[in-house]
N, CA, C and O atoms as a Tinker XYZ file with bonds, in Angstrom:
   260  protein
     1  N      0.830000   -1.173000    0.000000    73     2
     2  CA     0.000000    0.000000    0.000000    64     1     3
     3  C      0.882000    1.246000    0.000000    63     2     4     5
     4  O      2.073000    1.385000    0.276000    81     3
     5  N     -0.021000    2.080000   -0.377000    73     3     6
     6  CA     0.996000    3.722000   -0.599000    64     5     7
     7  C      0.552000    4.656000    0.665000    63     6     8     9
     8  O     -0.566000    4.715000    1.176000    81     7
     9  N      1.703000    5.354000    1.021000    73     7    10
    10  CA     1.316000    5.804000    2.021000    64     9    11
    11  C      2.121000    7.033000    1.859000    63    10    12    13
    12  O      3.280000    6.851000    1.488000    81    11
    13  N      1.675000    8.444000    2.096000    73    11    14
    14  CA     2.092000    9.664000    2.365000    64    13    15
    15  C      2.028000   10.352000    4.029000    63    14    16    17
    16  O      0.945000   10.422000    4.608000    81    15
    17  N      3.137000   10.765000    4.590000    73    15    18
    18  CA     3.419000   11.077000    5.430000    64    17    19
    19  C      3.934000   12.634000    5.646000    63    18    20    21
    20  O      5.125000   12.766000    5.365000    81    19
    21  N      3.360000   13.674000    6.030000    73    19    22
    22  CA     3.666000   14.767000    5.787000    64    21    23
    23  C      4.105000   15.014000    7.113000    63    22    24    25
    24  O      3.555000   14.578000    8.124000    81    23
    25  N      5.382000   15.918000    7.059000    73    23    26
    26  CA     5.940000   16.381000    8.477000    64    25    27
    27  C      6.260000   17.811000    7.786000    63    26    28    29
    28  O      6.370000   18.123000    6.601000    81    27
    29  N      6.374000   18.613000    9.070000    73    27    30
    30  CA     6.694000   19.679000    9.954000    64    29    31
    31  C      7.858000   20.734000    9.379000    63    30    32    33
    32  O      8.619000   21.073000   10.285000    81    31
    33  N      8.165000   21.316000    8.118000    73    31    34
    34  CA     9.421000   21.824000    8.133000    64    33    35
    35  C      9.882000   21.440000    6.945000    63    34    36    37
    36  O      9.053000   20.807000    6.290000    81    35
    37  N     11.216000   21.649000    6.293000    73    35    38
    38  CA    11.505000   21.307000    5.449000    64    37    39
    39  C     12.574000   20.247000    5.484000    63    38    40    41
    40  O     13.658000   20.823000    5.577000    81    39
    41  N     12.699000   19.167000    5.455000    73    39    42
    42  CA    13.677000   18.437000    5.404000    64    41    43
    43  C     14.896000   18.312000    3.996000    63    42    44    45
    44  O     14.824000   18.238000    2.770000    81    43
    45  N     16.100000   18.347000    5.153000    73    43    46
    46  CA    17.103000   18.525000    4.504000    64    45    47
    47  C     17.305000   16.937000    3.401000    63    46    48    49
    48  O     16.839000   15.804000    3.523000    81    47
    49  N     18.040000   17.446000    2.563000    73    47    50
    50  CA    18.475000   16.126000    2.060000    64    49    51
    51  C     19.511000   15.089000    2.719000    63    50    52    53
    52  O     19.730000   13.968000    2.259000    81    51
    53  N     19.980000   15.510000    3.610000    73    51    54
    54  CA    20.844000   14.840000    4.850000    64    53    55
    55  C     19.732000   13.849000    5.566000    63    54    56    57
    56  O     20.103000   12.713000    5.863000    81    55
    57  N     18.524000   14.212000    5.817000    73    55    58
    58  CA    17.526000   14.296000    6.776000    64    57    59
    59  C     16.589000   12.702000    5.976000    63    58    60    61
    60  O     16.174000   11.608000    6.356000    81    59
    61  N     16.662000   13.608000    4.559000    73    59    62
    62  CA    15.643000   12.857000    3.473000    64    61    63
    63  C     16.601000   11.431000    3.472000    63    62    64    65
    64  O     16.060000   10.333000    3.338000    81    63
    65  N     17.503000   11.517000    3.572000    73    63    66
    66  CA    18.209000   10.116000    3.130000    64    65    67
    67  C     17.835000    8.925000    4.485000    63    66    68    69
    68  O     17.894000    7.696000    4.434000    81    67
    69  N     17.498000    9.695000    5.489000    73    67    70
    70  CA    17.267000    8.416000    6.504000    64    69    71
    71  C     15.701000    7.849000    5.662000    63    70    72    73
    72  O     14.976000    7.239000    6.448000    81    71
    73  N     15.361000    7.923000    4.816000    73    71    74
    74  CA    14.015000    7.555000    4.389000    64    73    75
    75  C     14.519000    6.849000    3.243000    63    74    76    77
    76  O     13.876000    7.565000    2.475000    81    75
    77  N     15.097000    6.085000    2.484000    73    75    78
    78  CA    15.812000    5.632000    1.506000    64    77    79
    79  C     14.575000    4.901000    0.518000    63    78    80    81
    80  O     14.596000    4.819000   -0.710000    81    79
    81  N     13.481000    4.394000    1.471000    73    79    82
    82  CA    12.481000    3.803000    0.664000    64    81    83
    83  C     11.525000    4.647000   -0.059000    63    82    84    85
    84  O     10.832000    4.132000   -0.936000    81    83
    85  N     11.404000    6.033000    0.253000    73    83    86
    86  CA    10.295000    6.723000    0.219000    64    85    87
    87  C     11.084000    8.039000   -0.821000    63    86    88    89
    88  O     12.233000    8.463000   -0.944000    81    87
    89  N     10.334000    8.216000   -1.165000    73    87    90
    90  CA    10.745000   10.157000   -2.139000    64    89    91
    91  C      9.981000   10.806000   -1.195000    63    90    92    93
    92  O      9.306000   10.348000   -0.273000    81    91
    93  N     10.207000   12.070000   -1.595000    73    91    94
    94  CA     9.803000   13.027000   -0.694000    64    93    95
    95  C      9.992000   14.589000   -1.735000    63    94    96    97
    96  O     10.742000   14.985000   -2.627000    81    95
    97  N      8.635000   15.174000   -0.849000    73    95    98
    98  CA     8.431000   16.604000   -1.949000    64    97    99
    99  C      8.493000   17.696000   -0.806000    63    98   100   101
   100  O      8.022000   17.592000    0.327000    81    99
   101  N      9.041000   18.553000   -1.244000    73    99   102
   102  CA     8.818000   19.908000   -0.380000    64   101   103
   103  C      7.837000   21.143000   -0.531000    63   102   104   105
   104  O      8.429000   21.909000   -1.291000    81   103
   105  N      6.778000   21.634000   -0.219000    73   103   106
   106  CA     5.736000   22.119000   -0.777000    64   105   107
   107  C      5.281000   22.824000    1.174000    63   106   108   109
   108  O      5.174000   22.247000    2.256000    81   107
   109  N      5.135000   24.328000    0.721000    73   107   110
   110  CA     4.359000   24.972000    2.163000    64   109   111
   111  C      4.404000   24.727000    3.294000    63   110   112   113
   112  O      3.490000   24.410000    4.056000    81   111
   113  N      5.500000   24.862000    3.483000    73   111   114
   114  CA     6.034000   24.504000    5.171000    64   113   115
   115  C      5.806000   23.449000    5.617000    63   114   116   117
   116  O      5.538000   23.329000    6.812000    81   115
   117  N      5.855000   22.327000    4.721000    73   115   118
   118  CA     6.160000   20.895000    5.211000    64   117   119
   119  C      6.845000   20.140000    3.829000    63   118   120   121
   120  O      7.001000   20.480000    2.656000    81   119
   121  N      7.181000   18.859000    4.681000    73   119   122
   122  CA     7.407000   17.698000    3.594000    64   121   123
   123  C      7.257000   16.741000    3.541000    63   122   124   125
   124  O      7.544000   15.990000    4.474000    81   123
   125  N      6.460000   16.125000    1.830000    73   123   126
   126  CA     5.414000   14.984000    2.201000    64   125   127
   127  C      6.350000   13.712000    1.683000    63   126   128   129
   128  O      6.860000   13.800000    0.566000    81   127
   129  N      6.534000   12.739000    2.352000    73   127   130
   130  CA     7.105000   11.440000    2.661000    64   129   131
   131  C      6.041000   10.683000    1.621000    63   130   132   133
   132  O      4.821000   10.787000    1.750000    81   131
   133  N      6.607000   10.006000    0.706000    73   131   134
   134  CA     5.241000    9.290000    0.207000    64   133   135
   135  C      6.158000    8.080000   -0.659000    63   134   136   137
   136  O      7.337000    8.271000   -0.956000    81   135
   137  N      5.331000    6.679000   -1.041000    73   135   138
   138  CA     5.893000    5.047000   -1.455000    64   137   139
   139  C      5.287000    4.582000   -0.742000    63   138   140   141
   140  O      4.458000    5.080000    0.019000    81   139
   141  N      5.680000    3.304000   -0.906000    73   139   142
   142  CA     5.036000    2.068000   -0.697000    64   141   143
   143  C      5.567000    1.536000    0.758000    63   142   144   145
   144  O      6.778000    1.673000    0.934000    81   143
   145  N      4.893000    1.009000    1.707000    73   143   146
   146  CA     4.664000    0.967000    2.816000    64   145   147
   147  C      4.085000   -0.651000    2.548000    63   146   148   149
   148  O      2.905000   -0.907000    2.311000    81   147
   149  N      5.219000   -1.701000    2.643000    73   147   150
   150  CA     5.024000   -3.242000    2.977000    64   149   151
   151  C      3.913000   -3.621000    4.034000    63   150   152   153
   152  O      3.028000   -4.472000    3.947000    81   151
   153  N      4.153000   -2.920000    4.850000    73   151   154
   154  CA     3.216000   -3.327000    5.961000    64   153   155
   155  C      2.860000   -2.878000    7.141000    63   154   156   157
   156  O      3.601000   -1.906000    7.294000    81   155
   157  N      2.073000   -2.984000    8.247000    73   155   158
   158  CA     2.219000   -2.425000    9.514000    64   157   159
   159  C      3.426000   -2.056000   10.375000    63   158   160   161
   160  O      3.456000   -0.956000   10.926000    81   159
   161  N      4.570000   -3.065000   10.531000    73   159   162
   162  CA     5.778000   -3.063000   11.020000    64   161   163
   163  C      6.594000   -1.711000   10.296000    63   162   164   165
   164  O      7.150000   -0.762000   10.849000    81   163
   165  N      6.412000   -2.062000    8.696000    73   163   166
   166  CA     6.975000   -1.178000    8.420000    64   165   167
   167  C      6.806000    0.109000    8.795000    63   166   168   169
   168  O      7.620000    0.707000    9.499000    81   167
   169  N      5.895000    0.536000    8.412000    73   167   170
   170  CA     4.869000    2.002000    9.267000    64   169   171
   171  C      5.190000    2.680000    9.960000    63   170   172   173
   172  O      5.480000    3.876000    9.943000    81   171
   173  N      5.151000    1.619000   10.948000    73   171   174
   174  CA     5.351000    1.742000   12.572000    64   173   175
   175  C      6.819000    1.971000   12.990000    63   174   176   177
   176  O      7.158000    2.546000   14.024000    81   175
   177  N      7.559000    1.508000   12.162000    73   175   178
   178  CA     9.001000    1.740000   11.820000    64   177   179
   179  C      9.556000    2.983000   11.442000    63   178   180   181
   180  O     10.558000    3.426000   12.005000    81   179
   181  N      8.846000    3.708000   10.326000    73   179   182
   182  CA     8.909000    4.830000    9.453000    64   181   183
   183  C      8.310000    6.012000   10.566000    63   182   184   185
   184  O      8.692000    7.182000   10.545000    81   183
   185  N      7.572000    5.618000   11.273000    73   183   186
   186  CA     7.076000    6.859000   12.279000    64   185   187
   187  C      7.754000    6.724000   13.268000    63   186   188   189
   188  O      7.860000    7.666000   14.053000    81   187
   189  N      8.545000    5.232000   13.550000    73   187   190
   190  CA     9.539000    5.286000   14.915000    64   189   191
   191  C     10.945000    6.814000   14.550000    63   190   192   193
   192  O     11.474000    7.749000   15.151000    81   191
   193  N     10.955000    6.161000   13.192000    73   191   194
   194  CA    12.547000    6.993000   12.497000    64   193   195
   195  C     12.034000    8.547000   13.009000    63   194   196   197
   196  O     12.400000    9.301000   13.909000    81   195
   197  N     10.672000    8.631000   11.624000    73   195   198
   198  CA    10.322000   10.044000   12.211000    64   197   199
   199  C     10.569000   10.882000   13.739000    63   198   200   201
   200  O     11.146000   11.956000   13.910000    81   199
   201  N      9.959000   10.040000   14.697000    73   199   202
   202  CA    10.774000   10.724000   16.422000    64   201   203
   203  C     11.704000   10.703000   16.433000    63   202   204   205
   204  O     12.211000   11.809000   16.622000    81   203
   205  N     12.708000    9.493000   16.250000    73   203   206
   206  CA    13.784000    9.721000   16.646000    64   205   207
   207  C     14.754000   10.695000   16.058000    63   206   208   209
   208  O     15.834000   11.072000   16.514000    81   207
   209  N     14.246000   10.969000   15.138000    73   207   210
   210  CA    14.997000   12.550000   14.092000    64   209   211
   211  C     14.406000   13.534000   14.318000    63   210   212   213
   212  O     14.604000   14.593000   13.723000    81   211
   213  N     13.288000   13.302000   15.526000    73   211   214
   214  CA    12.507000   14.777000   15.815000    64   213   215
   215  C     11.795000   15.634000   15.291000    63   214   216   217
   216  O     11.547000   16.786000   15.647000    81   215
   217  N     11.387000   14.915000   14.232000    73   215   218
   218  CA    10.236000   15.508000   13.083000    64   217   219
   219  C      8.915000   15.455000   13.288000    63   218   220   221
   220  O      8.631000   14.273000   13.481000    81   219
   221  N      7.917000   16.164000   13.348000    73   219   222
   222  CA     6.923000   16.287000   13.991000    64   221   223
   223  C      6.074000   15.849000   12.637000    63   222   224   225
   224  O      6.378000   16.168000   11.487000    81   223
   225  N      5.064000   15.132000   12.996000    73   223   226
   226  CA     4.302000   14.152000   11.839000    64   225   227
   227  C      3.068000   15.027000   11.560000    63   226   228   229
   228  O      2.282000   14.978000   12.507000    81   227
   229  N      2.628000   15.868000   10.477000    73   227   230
   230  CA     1.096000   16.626000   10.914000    64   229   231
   231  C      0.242000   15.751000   10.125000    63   230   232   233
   232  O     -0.956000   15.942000   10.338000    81   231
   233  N      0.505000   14.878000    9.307000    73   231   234
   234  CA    -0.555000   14.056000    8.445000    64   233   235
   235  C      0.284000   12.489000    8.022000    63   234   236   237
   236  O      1.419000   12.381000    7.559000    81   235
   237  N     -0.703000   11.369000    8.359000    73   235   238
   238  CA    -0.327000   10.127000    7.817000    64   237   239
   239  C     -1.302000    9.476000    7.084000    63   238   240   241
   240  O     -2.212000    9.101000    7.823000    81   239
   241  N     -1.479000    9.180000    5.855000    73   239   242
   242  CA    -2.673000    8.292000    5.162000    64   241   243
   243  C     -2.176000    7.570000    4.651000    63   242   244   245
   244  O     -0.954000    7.596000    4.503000    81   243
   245  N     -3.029000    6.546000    4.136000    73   243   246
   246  CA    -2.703000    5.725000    2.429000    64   245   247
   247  C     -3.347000    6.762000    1.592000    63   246   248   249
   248  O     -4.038000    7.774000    1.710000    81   247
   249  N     -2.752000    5.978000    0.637000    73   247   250
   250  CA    -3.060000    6.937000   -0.851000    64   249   251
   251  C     -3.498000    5.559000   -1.923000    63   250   252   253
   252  O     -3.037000    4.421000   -1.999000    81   251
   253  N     -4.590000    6.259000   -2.672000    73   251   254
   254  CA    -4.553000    5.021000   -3.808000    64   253   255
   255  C     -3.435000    4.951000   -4.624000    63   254   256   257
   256  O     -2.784000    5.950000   -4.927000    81   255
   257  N     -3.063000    3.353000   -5.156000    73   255   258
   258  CA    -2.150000    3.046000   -5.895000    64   257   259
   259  C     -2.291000    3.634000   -7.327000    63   258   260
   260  O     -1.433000    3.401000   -8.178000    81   259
């Protein structure tokens, strides 16, 4: 499933690389995280990274394929 994740700010490309699975767009004072998302674990994984890099999450969905 596809999943877009929008955080808080603009992330650097230093920042963007801890996301290796995902592209990412920069657009109005955030940046949206978006690919394919294997599964729950994964997810849950991808929003663990998000805290621990201190990025504040303002939107998480799926997206149609």
């Amino acid at each position: 499933m596809r999943y877009e994740i929008r955080v808080e700010g603009h992330l650097s490309e230093t920042l963007a690389k801890a996301f290796p699975e995902l592209r990412h767009v920069v657009m109005a004072g955030q940046t949206v995280l978006y690919g394919h998302v294997v599964d729950d674990a994964h997810l849950y994984g991808l929003l663990a990274r998000c805290q621990s890099l201190g990025l504040r999450v303002v939107e998480m969905r799926p997206v149609p394929e």
